[in-house]
N, C-alpha and C positions, 0 to 999 in steps of 0.2 A: 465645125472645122477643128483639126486635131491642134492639140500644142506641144509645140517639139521643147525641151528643157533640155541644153545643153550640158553635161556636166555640171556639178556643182553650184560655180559660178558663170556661168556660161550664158548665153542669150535664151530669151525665150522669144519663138518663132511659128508667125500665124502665117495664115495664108499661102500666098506663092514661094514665101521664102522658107515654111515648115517644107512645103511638095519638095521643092528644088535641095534642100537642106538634107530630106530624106532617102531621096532620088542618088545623093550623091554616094549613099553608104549601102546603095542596094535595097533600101527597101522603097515599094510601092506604094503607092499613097491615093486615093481619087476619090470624090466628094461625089455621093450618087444623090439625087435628087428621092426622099422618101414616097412610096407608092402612096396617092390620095384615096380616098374612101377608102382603106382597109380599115377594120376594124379592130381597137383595139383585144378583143376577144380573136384575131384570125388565128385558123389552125398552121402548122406547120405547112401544109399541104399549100393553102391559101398562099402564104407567106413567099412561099417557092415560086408559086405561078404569077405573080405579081412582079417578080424578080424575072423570069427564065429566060428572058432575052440578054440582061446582064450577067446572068451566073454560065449562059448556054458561050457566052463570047471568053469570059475567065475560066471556061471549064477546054474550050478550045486554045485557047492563048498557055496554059500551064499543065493540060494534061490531066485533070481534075476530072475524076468519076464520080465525087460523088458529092451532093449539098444536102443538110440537114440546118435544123433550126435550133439552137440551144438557147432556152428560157429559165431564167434563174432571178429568182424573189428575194428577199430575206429572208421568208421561212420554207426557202426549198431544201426538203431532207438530206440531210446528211452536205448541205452545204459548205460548214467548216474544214471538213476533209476534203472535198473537192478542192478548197481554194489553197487548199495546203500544197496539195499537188504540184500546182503551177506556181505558186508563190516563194519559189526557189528558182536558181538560176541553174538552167535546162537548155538543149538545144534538142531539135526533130530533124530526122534523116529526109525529112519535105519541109515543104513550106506552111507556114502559119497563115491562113487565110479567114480574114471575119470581115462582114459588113455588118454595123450597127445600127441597126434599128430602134431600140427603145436602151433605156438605160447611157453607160457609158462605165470604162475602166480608163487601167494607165499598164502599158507596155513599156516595160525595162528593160532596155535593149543598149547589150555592150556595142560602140562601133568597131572598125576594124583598126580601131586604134589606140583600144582597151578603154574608152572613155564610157562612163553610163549616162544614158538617155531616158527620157522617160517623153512617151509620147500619150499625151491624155485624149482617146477618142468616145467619140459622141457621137447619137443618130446623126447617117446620114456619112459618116467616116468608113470607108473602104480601104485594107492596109493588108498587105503582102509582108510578113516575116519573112525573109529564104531561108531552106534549111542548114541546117548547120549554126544559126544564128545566140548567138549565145541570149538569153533573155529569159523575163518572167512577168505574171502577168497579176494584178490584183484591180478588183474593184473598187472603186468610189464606195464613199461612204454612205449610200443610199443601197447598196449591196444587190442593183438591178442591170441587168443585161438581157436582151434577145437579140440575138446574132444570126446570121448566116452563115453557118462554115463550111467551106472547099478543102475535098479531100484528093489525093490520087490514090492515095489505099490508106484507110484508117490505121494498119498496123503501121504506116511510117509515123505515126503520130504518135508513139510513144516517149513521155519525156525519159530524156539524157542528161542524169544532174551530174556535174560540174564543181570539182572539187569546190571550188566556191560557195556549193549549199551546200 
């Protein structure tokens, strides 16, 4: 279950009250149940099909052509530079869409009322950025993630840094 960190000093928030907390600023939030016997070793492909009835209803609901699997280690190449990337505050002309499977990170996300968030998700966290969304994203210190991400065109997915990085 994600944890929403309010601001600075602000509340941290599980449960019903993270969904409803997060709901209110626009982003989407939903706890999917992990596919049983997949194996730790599943292909991309595997991973998809075990999912396609939940990615086939979010790919209807938001316009989304396209799922892909992003698996990242500690010793996946050229890692540091990938995490540079995103590890700046950006916004995408779409939506930020992941469902977490293994691992977990922290999504840093200004609300629409300049305040910073930090939402810490984990297998089984399903979460909707909107575009436009000001944020940035880094991993836990175990530096693992396999994800699902929904695209409507991967060229919308270009970060937008933000005088701020």
């Amino acid at each position: 279950m994600a944890i929403v960190n309010v601001g600075p000093s602000g509340p941290a928030l599980r449960d019903r009250d993270a969904i409803a907390w997060l709901a209110g600023i626009g982003i989407d939030y939903e706890r999917w149940m992990l596919a049983r016997n997949l194996p730790e070793t599943a292909s991309a492909e595997q991973i998809l099909s075990a999912y396609a009835t939940r990615i086939n209803a979010w790919k209807l609901r938001g316009g989304y052509a396209i799922a892909d699997v992003i698996d990242v280690w500690p010793h996946t190449p050229g890692l540091d530079e990938m995490l540079a990337k995103f590890n700046r505050e950006h916004w995408h002309s779409e939506d930020e869409v992941r469902f977490v499977i293994e691992g977990g990170g922290i999504f840093w996300v200004r609300d629409p009322h300049g305040r910073l968030v930090a939402i810490e998700v984990e297998p089984g966290d399903m979460i909707r950025v909107p575009d436009g969304t000001r944020h940035w994203f880094t991993l836990r210190e175990d530096r693992r993630i396999r994800a699902i991400r929904l695209f409507q065109d991967p060229a919308g997915w270009t970060p937008h840094y933000t005088a701020a990085a």
